[in-house]
N, C-alpha and C positions, 0 to 999 in steps of 0.2 A: 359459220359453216355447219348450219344445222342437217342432218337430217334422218329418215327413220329409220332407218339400219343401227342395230347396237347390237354388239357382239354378248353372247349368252357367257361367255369365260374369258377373264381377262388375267393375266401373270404380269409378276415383276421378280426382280432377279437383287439376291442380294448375298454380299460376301460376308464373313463372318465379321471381319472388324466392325461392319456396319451396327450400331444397338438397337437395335428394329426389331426386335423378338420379343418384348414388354411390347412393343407399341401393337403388334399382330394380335397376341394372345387376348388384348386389350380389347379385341376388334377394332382397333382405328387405322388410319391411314397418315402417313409424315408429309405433309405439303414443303417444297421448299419455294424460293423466292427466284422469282426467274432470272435477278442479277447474281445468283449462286452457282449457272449453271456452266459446267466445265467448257461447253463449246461456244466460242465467244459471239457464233452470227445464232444462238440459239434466244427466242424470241428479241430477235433484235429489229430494228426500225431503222434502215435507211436516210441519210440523208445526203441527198444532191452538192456537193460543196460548190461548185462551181457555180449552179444553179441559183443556190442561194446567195452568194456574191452577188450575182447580178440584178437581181429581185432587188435585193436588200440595199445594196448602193442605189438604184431606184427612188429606191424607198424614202433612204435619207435625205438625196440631193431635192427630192419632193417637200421633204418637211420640215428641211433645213432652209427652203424657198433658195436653194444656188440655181439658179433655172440658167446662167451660162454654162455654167457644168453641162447641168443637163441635156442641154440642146448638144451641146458638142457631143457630151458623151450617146447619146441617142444618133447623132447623125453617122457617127462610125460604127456605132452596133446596134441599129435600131431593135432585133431580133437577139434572144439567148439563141446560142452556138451551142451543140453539143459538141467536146472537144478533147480527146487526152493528152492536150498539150500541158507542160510541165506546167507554165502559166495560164491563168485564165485569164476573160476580157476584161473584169476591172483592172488586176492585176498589170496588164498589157500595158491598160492606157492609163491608170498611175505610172508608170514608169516612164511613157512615152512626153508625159502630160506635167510632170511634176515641177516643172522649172515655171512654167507657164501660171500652174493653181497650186500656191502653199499647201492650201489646206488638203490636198488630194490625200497624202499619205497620212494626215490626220482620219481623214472620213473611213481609209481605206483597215486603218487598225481598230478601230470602230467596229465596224463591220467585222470583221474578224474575233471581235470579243463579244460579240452578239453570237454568231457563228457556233464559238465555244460554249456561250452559256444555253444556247439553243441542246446542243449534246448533250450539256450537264441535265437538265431538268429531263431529258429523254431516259437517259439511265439511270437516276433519280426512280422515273415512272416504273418502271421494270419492276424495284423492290417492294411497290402495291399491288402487286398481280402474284397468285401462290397457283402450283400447279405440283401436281402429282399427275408421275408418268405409268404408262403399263402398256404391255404388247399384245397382241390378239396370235402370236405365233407359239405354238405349241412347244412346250419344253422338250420333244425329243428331235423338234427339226430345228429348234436357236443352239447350235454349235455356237455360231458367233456374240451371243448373247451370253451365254454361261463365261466365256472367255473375258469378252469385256467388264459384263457389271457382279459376274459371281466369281472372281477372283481366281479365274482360269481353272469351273469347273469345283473348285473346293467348298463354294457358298451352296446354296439352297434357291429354291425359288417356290414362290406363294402365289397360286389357285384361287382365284376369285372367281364365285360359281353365282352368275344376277339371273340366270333363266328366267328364275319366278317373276322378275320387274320386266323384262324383256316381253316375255309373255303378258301381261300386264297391261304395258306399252301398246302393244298390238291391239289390244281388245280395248282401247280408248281408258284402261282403268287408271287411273295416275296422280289419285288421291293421295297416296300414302308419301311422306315427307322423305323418304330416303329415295324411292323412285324419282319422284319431281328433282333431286339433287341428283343424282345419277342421268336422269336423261336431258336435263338441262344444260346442264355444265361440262359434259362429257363429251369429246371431239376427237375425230379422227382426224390424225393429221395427216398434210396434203407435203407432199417431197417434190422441191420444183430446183429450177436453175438460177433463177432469180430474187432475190433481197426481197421483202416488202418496202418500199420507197414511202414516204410521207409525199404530199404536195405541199411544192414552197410556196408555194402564194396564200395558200392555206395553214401552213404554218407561222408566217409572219404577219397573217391575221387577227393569231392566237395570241402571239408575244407570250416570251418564255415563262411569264410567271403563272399564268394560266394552262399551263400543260397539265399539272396533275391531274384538273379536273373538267379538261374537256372532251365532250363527249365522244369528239373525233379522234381527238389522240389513245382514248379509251379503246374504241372499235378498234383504232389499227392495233394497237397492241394485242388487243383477242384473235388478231387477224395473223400476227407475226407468233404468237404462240402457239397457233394450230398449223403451223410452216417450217417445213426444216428443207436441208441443203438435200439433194438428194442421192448422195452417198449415204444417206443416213439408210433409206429406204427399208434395206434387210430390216429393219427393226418391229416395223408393222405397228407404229406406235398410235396409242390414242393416250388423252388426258383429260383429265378433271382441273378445270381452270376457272379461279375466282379472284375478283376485285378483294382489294383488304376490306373493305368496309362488309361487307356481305360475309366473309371467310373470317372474322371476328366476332360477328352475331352468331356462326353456327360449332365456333370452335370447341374444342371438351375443354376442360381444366388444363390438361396436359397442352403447353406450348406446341403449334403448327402441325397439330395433329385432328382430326375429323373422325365422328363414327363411320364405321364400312363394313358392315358385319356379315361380311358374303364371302371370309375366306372358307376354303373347302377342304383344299389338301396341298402341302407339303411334297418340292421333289428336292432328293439330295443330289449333288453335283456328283459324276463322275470320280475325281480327287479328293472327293470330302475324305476326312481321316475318321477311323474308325472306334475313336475318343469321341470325335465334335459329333457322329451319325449316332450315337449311343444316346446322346448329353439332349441332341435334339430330340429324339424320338421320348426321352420321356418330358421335356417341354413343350414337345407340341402335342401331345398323350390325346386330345381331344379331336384331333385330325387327323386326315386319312394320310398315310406316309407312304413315299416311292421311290426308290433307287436306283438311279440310271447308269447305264453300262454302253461303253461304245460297242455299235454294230459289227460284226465281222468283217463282211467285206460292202459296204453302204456306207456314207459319211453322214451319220444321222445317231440318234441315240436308240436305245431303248430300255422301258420298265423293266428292271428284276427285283421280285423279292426274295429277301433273305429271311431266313425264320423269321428272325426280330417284326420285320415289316408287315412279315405274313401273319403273323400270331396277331399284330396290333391290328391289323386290321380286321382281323375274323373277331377279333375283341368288341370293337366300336361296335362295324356291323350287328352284332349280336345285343349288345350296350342298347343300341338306338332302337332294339326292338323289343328288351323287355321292361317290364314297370321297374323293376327290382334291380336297381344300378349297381347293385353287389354281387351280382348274379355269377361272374366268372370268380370274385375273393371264394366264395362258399362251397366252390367244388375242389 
């Protein structure tokens, strides 16, 4: 889900337990592994259970050459049923069927450990796909943002400013190697009601030992990682998503971390304490810092500076414009 729209400022939100403040200062970015991620249907892939029964029992009684089965089992359900019955149609006629053919409930646990090892290699797949998230929603209108991923307001949140690739982008330029990684790999995710589904006739094409590396199960995965439930929506998320094989050739020394060297500025949470606002402002010394305060009567945030903030930033400002980086020690 390509396309040319990319946002000029991107944010992420972080509590202080988190140890991500080496990795910022670093200019990198922490990829995690999409089987790490808290919400269980988050890049997750679908599978038809039912569906695949029926294929799949198919399948067997084909290549097992039972062709009495078959025909029987064909004449009662020539057609997959979509069905929320407790039981499905193998299920059924194993049961209805088994005094008649031994082997039914043999074929029928078969199938079923196919079934599971089909799932296993699915979420296997997951843990080679690395994704770093971020929101395109402004820190003084994600109330609900600072809550959930900044530890209800007391963490901080980090200012990614890409205009110059954005711009760049537009004007066809896209030589430059962090560009090309930024507008490639970077996707706005889509908020729906529905799963992403595999197809079963296509999956038992694949057979499970080939999952890792085929190219279909690859796509849907890049397809189910730019997809969330759409409760999520409030979030406004995009992401940076890559294959392991790719996301190892461009990693730094530092484990699951990428250069990203477009952070801008620093905002403190509402509840930060006035130790951790101290402690941050001279580790992040090289960045613009801002301190949020809730609204009077609006449910929304807004920038206050406090001397501290104000001074540092009339500092930088000042910094970034004279040759002489000493320039404010000397008065």
């Amino acid at each position: 889900m390509k396309n040319n729209f990319k946002p000029t400022k991107l944010y992420k939100f972080f509590n202080l337990k988190q140890n991500k403040r080496e990795t910022l200062i670093n200019k990198n970015i922490y990829f995690s592994t999409a089987n790490s991620f808290n919400d269980p249907y988050d890049c997750y892939i679908g599978i038809d259970e039912n569906k695949f029964y029926y294929y799949a029992f198919l399948n067997y009684l084909k290549d097992s050459k039972q062709s009495d089965i078959l025909q029987d089992f064909l004449k009662n359900n020539p057609l997959y049923i979509e069905s929320e019955t407790i039981l499905n149609q193998v299920q059924i006629y194993v049961l209805e069927n088994k005094h008649l053919h031994k082997s039914l409930e043999t074929i029928e646990k078969k199938v079923h450990q196919l079934y599971l090892c089909y799932i296993h290699e699915i979420e296997k797949l997951k843990s080679n796909i690395y994704v770093c998230c971020f929101s395109e929603e402004k820190p003084c209108s994600s109330i609900s943002m600072w809550a959930y991923y900044a530890d209800n307001h007391k963490g901080y949140c980090a200012e990614f400013d890409l205009s110059g690739y954005v711009h760049a982008f537009n004007k066809k330029e896209r030589n430059d190697e962090l560009a090309k990684l930024y507008f490639e790999h970077l996707y706005k995710v889509r908020y729906v009601d529905k799963l992403v589904n595999v197809n079963i006739e296509k999956l038992l094409r694949i057979g499970p030992e080939n999952i890792s590396n085929n190219a279909y199960m690859k796509a849907l995965l890049i397809k189910a990682a730019q997809t969330k439930q759409s409760s999520w929506a409030k979030e406004k998320e995009w992401r940076i998503i890559f294959f392991k094989e790719e996301f190892e050739s461009l990693k730094t020394t530092i484990k699951n971390e990428l250069k990203f060297p477009f952070l801008n500025s620093i905002y403190f949470g509402v509840q930060i304490s006035k130790y951790m606002s101290n402690k941050l402002l001279k580790f992040f010394n090289s960045f613009f810092i801002y301190r949020l305060v809730y609204h009077n009567n609006k449910p929304k945030l807004l920038i206050h500076q406090t001397n501290e903030t104000l001074m540092h930033e009339l500092k930088l400002r000042y910094s970034n414009r004279c040759e002489n980086s000493n320039f404010f020690e000397e008065i």
